[in-house]
C-alpha positions as CSV (number, residue, x, y, z in Angstrom):
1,X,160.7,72.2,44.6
2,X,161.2,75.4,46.9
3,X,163.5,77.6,44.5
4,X,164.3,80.4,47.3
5,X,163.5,80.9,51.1
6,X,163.7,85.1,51.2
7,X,160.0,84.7,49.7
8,X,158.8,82.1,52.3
9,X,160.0,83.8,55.3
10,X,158.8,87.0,53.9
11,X,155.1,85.9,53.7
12,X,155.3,83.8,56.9
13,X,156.4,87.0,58.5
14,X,153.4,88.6,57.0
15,X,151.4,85.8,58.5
16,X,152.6,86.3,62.0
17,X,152.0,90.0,61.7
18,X,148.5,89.5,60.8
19,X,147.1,87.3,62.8
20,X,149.3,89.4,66.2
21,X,147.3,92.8,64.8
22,X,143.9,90.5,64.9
23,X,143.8,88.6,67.7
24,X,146.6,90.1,69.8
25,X,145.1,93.4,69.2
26,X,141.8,93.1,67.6
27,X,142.8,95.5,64.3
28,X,141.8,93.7,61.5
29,X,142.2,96.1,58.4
30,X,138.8,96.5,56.2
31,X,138.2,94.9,52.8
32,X,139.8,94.9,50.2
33,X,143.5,96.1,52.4
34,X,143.1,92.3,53.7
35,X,142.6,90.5,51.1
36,X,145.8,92.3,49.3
37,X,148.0,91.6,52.3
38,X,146.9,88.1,52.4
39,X,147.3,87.4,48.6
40,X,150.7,88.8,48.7
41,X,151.6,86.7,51.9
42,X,149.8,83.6,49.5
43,X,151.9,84.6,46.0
44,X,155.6,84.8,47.8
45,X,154.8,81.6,49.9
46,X,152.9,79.5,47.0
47,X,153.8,80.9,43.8
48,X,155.8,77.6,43.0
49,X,153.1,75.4,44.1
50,X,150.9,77.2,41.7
51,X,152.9,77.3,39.0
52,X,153.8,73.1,39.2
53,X,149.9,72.7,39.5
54,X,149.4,74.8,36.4
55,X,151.6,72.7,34.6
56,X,150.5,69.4,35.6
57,X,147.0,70.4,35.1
58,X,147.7,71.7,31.7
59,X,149.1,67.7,31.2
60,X,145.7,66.5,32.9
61,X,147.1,65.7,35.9
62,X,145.3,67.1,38.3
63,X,145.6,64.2,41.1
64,X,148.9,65.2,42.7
65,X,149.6,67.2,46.2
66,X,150.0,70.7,44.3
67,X,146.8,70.7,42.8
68,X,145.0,69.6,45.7
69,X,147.1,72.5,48.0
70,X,146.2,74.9,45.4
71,X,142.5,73.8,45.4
72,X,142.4,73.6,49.3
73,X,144.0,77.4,50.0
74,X,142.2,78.5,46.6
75,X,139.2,77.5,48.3
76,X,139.7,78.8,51.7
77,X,140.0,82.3,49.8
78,X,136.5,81.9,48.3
79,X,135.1,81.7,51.4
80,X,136.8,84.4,53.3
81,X,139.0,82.4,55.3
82,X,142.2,84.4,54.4
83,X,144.6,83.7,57.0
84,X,143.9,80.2,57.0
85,X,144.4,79.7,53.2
86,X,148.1,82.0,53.7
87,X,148.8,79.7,57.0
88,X,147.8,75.9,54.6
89,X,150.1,77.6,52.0
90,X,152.9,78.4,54.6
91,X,153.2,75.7,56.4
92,X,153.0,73.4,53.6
93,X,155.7,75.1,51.9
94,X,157.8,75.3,54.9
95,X,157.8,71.4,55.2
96,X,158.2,71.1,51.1
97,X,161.3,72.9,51.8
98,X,162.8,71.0,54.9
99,X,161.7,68.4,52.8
100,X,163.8,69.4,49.6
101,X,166.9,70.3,52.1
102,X,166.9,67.0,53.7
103,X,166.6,65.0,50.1
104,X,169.4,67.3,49.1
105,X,171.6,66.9,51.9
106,X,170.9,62.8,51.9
107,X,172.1,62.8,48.1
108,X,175.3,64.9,49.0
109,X,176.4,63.2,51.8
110,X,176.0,59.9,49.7
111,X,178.3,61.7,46.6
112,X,180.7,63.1,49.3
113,X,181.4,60.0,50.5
114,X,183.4,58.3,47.7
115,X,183.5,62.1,45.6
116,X,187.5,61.5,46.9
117,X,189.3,62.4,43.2
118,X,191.5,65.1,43.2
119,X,191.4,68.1,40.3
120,X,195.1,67.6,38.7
121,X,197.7,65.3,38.5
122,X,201.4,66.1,38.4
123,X,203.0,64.4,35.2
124,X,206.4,63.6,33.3
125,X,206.0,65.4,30.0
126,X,208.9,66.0,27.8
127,X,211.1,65.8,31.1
128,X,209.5,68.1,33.0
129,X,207.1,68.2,35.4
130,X,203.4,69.9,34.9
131,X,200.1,70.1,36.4
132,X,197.2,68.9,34.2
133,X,193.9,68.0,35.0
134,X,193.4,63.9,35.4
135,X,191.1,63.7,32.6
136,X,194.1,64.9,30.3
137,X,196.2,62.3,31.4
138,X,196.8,59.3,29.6
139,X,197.5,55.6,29.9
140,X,201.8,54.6,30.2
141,X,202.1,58.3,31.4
142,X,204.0,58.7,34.5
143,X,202.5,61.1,37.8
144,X,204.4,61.7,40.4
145,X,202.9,61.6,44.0
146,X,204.3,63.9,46.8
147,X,203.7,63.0,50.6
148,X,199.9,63.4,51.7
149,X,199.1,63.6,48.1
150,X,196.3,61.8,46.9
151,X,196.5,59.6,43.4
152,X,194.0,61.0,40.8
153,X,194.1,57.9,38.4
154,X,194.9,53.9,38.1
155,X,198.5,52.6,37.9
156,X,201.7,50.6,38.7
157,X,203.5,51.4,41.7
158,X,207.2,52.5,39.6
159,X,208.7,53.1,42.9
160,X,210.7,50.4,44.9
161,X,207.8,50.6,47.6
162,X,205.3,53.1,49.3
163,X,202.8,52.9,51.6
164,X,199.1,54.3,51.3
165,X,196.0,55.3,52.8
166,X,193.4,53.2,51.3
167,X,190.5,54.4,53.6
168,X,188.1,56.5,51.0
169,X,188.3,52.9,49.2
170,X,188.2,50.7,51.3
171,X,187.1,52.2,55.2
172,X,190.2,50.5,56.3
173,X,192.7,52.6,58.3
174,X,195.5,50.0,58.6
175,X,197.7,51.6,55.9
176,X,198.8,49.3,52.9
177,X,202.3,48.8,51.8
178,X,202.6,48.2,48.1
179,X,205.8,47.3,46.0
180,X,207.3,47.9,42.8
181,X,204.1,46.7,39.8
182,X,201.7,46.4,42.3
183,X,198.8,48.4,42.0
184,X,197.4,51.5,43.5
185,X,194.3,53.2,43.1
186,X,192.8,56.3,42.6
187,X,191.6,57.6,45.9
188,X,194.2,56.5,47.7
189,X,196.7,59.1,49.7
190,X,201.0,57.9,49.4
191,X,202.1,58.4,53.1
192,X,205.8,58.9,52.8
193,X,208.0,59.2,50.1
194,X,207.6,60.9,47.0
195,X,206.5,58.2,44.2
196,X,206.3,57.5,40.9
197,X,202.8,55.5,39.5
198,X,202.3,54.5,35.8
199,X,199.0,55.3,34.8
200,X,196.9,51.7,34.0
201,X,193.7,53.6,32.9
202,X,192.0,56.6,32.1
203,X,190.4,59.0,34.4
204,X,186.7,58.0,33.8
205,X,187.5,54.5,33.8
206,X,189.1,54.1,37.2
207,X,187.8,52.0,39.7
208,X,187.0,55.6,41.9
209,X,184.9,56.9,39.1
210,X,182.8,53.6,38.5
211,X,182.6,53.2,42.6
212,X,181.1,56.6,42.0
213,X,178.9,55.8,39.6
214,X,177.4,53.1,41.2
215,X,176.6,55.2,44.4
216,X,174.9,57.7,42.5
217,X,173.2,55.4,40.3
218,X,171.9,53.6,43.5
219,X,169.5,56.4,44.3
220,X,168.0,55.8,41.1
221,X,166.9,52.0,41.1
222,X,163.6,52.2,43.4
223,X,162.5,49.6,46.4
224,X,159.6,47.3,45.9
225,X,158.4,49.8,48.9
226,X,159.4,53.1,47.0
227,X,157.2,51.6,44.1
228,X,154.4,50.6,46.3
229,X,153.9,54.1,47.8
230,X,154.3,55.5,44.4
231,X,151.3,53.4,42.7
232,X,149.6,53.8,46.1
233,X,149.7,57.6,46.0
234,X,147.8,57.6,42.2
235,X,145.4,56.3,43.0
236,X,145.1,57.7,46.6
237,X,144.9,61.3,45.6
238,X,141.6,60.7,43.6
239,X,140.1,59.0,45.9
240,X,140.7,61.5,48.3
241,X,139.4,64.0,45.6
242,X,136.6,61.9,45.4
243,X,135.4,61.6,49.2
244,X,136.3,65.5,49.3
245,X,133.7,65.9,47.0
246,X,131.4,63.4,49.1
247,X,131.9,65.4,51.9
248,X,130.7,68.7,50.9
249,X,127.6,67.4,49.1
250,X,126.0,64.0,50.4
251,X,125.4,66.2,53.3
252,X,122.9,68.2,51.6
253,X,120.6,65.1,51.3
254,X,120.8,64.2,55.0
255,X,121.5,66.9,57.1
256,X,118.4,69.4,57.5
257,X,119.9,72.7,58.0
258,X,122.6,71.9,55.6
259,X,125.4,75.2,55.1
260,X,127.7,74.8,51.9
261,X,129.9,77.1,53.3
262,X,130.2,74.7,56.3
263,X,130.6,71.8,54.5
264,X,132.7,73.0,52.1
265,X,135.0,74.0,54.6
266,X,135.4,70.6,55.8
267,X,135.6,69.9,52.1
268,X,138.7,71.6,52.4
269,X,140.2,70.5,55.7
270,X,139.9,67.2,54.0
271,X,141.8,67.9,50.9
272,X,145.1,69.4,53.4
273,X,145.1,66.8,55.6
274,X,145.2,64.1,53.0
275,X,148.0,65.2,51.2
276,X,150.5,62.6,50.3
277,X,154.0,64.6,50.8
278,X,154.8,63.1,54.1
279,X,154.7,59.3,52.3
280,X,156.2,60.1,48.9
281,X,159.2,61.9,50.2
282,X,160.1,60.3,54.0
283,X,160.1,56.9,52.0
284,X,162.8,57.8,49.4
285,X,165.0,59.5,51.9
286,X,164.4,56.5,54.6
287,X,166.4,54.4,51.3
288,X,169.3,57.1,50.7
289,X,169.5,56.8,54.0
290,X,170.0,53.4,53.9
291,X,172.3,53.8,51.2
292,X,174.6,57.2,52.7
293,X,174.8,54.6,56.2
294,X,176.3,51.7,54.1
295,X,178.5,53.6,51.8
296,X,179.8,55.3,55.0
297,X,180.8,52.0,55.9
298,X,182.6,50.5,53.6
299,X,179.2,48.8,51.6
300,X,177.8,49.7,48.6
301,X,174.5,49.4,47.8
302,X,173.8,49.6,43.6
303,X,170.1,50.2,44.5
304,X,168.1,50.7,47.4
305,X,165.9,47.7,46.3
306,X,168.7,45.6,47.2
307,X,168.1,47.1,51.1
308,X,165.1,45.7,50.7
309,X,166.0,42.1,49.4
310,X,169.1,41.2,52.4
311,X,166.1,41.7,54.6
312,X,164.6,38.6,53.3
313,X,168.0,36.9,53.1
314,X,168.0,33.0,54.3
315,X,171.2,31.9,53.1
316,X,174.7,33.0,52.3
317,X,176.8,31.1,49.8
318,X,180.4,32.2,49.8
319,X,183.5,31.5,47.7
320,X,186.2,30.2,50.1
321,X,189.7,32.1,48.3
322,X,189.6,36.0,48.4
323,X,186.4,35.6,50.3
324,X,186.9,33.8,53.8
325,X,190.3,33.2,52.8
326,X,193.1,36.0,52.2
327,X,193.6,34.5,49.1
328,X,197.4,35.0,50.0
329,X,199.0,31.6,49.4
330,X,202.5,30.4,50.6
331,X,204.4,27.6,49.6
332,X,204.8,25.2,52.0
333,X,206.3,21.7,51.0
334,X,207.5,20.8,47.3
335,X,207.5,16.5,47.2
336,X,209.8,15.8,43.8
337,X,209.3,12.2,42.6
338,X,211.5,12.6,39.6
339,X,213.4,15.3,38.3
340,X,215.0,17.4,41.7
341,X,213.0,19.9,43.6
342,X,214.4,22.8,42.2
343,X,213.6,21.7,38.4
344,X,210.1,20.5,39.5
345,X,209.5,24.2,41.0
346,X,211.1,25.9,37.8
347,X,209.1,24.0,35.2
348,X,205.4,24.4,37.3
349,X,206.2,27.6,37.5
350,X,207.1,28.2,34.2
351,X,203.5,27.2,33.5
352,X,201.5,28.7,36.7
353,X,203.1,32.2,34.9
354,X,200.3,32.2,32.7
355,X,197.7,32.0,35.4
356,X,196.7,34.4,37.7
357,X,195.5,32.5,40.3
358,X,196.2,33.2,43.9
359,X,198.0,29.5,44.1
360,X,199.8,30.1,40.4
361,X,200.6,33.2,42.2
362,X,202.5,32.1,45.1
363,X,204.2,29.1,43.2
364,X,205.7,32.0,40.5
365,X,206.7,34.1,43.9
366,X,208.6,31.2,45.5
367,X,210.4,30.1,41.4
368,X,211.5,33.6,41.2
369,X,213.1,33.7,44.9
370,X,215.1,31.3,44.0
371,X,215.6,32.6,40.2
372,X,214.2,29.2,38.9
373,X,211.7,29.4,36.2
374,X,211.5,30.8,32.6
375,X,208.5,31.4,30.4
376,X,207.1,28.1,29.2
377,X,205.3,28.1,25.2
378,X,201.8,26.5,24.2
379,X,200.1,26.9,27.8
380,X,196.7,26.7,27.7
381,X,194.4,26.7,30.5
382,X,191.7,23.5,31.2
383,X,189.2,24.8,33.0
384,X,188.5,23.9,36.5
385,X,191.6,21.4,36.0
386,X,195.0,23.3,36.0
387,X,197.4,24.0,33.2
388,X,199.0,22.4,30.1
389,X,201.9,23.7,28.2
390,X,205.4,23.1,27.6
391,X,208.5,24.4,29.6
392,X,212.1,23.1,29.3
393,X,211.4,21.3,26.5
394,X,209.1,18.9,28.4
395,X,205.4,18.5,28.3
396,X,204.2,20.0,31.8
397,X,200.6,19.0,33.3
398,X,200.3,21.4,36.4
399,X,197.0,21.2,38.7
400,X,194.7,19.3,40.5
401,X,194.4,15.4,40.5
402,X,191.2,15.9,38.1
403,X,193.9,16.9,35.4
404,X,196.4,13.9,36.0
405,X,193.3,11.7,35.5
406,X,192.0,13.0,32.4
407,X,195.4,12.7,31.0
408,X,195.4,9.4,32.2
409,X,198.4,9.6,34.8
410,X,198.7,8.0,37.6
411,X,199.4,9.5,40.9
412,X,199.5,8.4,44.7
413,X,195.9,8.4,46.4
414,X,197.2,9.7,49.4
415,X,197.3,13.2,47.7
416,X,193.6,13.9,48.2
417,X,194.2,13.2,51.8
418,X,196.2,16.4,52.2
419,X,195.0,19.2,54.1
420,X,196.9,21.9,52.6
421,X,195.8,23.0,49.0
422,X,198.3,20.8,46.7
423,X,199.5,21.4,43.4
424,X,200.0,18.2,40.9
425,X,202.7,18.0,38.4
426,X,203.0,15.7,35.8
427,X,206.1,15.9,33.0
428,X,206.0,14.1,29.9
429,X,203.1,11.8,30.9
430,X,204.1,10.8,34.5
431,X,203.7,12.1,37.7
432,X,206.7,14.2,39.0
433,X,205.5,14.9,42.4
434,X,203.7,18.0,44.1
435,X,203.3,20.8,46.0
436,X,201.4,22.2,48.6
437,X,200.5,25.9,49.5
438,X,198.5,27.3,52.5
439,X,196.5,30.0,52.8
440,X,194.7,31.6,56.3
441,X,191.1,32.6,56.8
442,X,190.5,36.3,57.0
443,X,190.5,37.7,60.6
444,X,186.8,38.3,61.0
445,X,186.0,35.4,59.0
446,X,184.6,33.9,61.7
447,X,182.7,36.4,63.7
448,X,181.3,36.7,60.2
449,X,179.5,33.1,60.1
450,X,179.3,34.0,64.3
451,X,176.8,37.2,63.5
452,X,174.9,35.5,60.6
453,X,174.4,32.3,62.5
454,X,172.7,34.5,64.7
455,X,170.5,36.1,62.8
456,X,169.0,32.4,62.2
457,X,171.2,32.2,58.8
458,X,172.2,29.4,57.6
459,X,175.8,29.6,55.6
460,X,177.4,27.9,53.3
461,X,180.6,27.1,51.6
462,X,181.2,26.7,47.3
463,X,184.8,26.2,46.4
464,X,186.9,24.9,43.7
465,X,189.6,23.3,46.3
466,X,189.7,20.0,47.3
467,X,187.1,18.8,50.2
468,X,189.3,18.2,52.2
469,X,190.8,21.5,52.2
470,X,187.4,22.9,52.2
471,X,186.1,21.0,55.1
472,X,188.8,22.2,57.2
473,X,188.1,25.7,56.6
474,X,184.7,25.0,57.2
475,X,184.9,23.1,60.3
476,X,187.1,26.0,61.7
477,X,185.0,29.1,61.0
478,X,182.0,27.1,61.9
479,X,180.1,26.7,58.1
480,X,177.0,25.2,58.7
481,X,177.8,23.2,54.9
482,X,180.6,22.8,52.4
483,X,181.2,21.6,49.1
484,X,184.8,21.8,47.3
485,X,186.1,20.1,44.0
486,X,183.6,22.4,41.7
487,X,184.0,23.9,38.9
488,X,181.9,27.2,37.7
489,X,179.2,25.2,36.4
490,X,179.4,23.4,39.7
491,X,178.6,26.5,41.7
492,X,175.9,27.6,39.6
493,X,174.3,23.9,39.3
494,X,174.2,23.9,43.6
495,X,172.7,27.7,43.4
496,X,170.0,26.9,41.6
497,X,168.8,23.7,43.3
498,X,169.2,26.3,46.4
499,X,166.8,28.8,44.9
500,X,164.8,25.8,43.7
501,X,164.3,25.0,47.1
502,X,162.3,28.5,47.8
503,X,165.5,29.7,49.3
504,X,166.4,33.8,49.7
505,X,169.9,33.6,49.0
506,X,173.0,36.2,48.9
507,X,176.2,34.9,47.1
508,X,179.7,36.7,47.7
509,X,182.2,36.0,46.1
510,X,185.5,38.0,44.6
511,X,187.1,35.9,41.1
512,X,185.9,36.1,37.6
513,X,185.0,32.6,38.1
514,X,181.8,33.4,40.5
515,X,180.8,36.3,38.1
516,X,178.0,33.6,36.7
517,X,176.8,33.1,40.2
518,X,176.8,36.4,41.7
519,X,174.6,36.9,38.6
520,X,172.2,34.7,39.9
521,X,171.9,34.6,43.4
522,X,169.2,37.3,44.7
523,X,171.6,39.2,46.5
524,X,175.3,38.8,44.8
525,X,178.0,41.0,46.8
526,X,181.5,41.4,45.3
527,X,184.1,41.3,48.1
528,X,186.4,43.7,47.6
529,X,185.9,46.9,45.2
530,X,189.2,46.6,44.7
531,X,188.5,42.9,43.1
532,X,187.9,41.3,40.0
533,X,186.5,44.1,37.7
534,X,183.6,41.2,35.9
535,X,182.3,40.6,39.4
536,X,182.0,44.0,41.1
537,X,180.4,44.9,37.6
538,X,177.9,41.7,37.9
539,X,177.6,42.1,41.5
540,X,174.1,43.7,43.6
541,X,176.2,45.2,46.6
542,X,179.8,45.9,46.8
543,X,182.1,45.0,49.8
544,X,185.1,47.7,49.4
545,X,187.2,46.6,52.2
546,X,187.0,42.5,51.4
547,X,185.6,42.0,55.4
548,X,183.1,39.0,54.7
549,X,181.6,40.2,58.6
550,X,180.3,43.6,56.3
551,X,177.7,41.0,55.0
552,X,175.7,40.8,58.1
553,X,176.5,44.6,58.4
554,X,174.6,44.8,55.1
555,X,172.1,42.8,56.4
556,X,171.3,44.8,59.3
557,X,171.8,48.5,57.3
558,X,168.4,46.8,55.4
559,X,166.5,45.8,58.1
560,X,167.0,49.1,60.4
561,X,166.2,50.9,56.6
562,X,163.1,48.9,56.0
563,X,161.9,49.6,60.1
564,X,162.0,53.0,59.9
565,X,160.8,53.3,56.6
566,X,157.7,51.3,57.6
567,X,157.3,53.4,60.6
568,X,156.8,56.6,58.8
569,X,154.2,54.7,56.7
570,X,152.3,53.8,59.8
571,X,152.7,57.1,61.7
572,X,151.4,59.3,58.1
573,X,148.4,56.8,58.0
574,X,147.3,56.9,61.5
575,X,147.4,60.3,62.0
576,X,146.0,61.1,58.6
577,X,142.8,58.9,58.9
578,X,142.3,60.3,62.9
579,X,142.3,63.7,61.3
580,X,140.5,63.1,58.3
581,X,137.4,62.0,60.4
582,X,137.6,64.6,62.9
583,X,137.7,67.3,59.5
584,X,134.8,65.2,58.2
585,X,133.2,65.7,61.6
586,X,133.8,69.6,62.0
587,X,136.1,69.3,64.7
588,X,139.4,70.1,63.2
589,X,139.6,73.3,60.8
590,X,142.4,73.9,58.7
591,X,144.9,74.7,61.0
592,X,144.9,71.5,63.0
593,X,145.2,70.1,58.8
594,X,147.9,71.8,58.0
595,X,149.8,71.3,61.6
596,X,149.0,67.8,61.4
597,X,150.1,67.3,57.7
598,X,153.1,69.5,58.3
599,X,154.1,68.1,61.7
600,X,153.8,64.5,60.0
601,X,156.1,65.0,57.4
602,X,159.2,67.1,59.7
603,X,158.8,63.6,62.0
604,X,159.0,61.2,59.0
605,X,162.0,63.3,57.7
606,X,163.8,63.3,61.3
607,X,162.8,59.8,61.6
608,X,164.6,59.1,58.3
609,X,167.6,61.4,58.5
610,X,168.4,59.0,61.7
611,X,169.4,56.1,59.5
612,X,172.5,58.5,58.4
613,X,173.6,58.9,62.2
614,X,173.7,55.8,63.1
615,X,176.2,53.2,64.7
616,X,176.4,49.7,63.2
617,X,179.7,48.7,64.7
């Protein structure tokens, strides 16, 4: 709202000088020399102010904290209290604009945090090299990275390997080694060698930009708080309008030697004190706070409503692969009933090809080791159930024992007993044996359930493995329930019963396959902004560096956001209803108001800006 400070300090300087000539020195120039030195001081400090009362006015709406400053130092003018009407004006303005510099600086600080893309890209044109900007860059082009460069745009790793610095991603400072078609991001800084990248996507459609996106958007989506104080201050300012009027006239009717002048004054004391600035802008700033303290950790937050709802979080459902799990799987025993191990591994993988599932995944890896598998035809996927197609000429069931049943094959029972996640292969209508693959919790997977647990949360485990598989995990990392053998519908079915049950719930989650339920939960967080595209589109809150422990992080970003937030609404109240009655009573004039109403706002704004600085770790 302040458009330049030279004007400010230039009529608080003529303040200072006034009131040092009167009461340092007792020269107080004659009438009208005052009142021109004063209304100049007034223009240059409240000249905006004016001018956005004007204009509301001119829209009829008069209940907002210009028009009531304008009315208040307009006032104090009428009756001859000059320096007091400058000094309201002043002082008001000077907080509007530490105001409007903190707000500012809050919304930077939130962009500069993920604001990470660089201005051009170097690219293979026509056998050349050249420098263009990213947005001129197109997809199946070729950039080439130097050492300490940072990538501008999504791609394929060309190179035989590189390593980079994924921290403006992810927060993580562990650098990340990536091979030849694996993918690298925009954002992210190449380490060594010089490497070449095959751009995926466009510039405006890269996982940085949309990262971006969501930050900035974030400020925009209000708290049930922000929306409160909002409604609260419309119809708090007439009222205060109202009682200002009260005040200045009721006394006529009761007071015998009743002086409008007097009471109009307190009229006006009133009015300053009661201005709503400290509320309406501390509160918004508490939430980019919020928001600027989460990003800076890794956790992004795609409103500052959602600050508000993991306050009230009871529960957290989580997916167990890519989520607990590293969703890095390893093959770990192949059992071959009939044909040879080595066939049974080429034909499953000649169908898990198809899939990209972190199991299919590894099985394909381990085929292509050993230069086993070739692509099978007529694959299509059963959802929930595994894989059908045909690979070597043979009819290939690859999956879970749900699929062998409702094929009607028969298979040993002692399968399901298996700890490890196993893999079930039937060929041409009988089973052929199986395989199992492992996969390892993430390191801070348990300190995760740890810090919920005690924040009286209970946690609890969806997953499309077997239970057996899933109670193990669960009984290791301490998960207080867990259900495996579900399909999508399955997790969504067990949501619902858990909001059903009055439940506050948070999902996270990282496939396409929890999309539905991330959807639904009150609270769904994508783990990893690096993950499944559907998901960090569906989700609430963001996990960038995949850490399941960032959840009670999130958790506690809310609640320290929601605590000081409340604090500043207590602290404006209080000491806005203590000075209101003394103005009522006479006992404060308008420079206690406008200290008190200034002096209010500069500790609700330091109060907020704190959230920023501090140390969740």
């Amino acid at each position: 709202m302040i458009k330049g400070k030279i004007p400010l300090l230039t009529a608080f300087a003529i303040l200072v000088v006034m009131l040092v000539l009167e009461y340092g020195f007792g020269i107080i120039p004659a009438f009208p020399v005052n009142l021109i030195i004063y209304l100049a001081a007034y223009l240059l400090a409240g000249y905006n102010v004016l001018d956005l009362a004007f204009r509301k006015a001119r829209r009829l709406d008069i209940f907002n904290e210009f028009f009531l400053m304008s009315v208040a130092t307009i006032g104090a003018f009428s009756i001859g209290s000059y320096s007091e009407g400058v000094a309201v004006m002043v002082f008001y303005s000077i907080g509007e604009w530490f105001q409007d510099a903190a707000v500012d600086r809050a919304k930077r600080s939130i962009k500069a945090l993920l604001d990470v893309r660089p201005d051009q890209a170097t690219v293979w044109r026509e056998g050349r090299l050249v420098h263009v900007p990213p947005a001129n860059v197109q997809i199946g082009e070729v950039v080439q990275l130097k050492a300490g460069e940072k990538l501008a745009l999504d791609g394929r790793l060309k190179s035989e390997y590189a390593s980079f610095d994924t921290a403006a991603l992810t927060g993580e400072s562990v650098p990340q080694m990536i091979g030849r078609g694996g993918q690298v991001l925009a954002g992210m800084i190449n380490r060594e060698n010089v490497v070449e990248v095959e751009v995926s996507a466009l510039f405006r459609d890269s996982k940085l930009s949309r990262i971006l996106e969501m930050v900035q958007d974030a400020t925009a989506r209000k708290s049930q708080t922000q929306l409160f104080i909002s409604r609260f201050a419309k119809v708090y300012t007439p009222v205060v309008f109202a009682l200002a009027v009260l005040v200045c006239f009721v006394p006529y009717l009761v007071v015998g030697d009743y002086s409008f002048r007097e009471w109009f004054y307190r009229a006006l004391v009133f009015l300053v004190i009661s201005c709503p600035c400290a509320l309406v802008v501390s509160i918004p700033l508490g939430y980019f706070g919020g928001i600027g303290l989460a990003s800076r950790n890794g956790i992004l937050f795609k409103g500052s409503n959602f600050l508000d709802v993991m306050t009230k979080v009871d529960t957290v459902v989580m997916d167990k692969t890519g989520t607990l799990t590293k969703g890095v799987f390893k093959v770990q025993e192949v059992v071959s009933v009939d044909p040879p191990a080595d066939e049974l591994v080429s034909l499953t993988a000649s169908v898990e090809a198809n899939s990209t599932h972190p199991v299919a995944r590894a099985i394909v890896t381990y085929a292509s080791e050993k230069g086993i598998w070739n692509p099978a035809e007529e694959v299509r996927e059963i959802p929930g159930h595994g894989l059908a197609g045909r690979a070597g000429g043979k009819q290939v069931l690859v999956g879970n024992t749900k699929l062998l049943s409702s094929f009607e094959v028969s298979y040993p029972r002692e399968i399901e007993a298996l700890s490890n996640t196993t893999v079930v292969v039937a060929i041409e209508g009988s089973y052929a044996g199986y395989i199992t693959v492992a996969d390892e919790a993430k390191p801070d997977a348990g300190l995760a359930v740890k810090e919920l647990r005690n924040m009286g949360i209970e946690t609890i485990m969806l997953s499309g493995d077997r239970q057996s598989v899933v109670d193990q995990v669960a009984l290791a990392l301490g998960i207080d329930h867990a259900y495996g053998n579900l399909l999508p519908e399955d997790k969504v079915r067990h949501v619902t019963e858990l909001k059903a049950e009055g439940r506050r719930l948070a999902f996270a989650g990282d496939g396409v396959n929890d999309a539905p339920v991330v959807a639904l939960a009150d609270a769904g967080i994508a783990m990893g902004g690096l993950g499944s595209d559907a998901t960090v589109e569906t989700a609430d809150i963001v996990i960038q560096n995949d850490q399941p422990s960032k959840i009670a992080m999130a958790i506690r970003i809310g609640k320290l956001t929601r605590q000081v937030v409340w604090q500043n609404i207590t602290m404006a109240l209080v000491v806005k209803v203590a000075v209101l009655a003394l103005g009522a009573g006479g006992v404060a004039s308008l420079w206690e108001a406008v200290i008190a109403d200034v002096g209010v706002a500069l500790l609700a704004i330091l109060n907020a800006v704190r959230i920023q600085r501090s140390d969740l770790s």
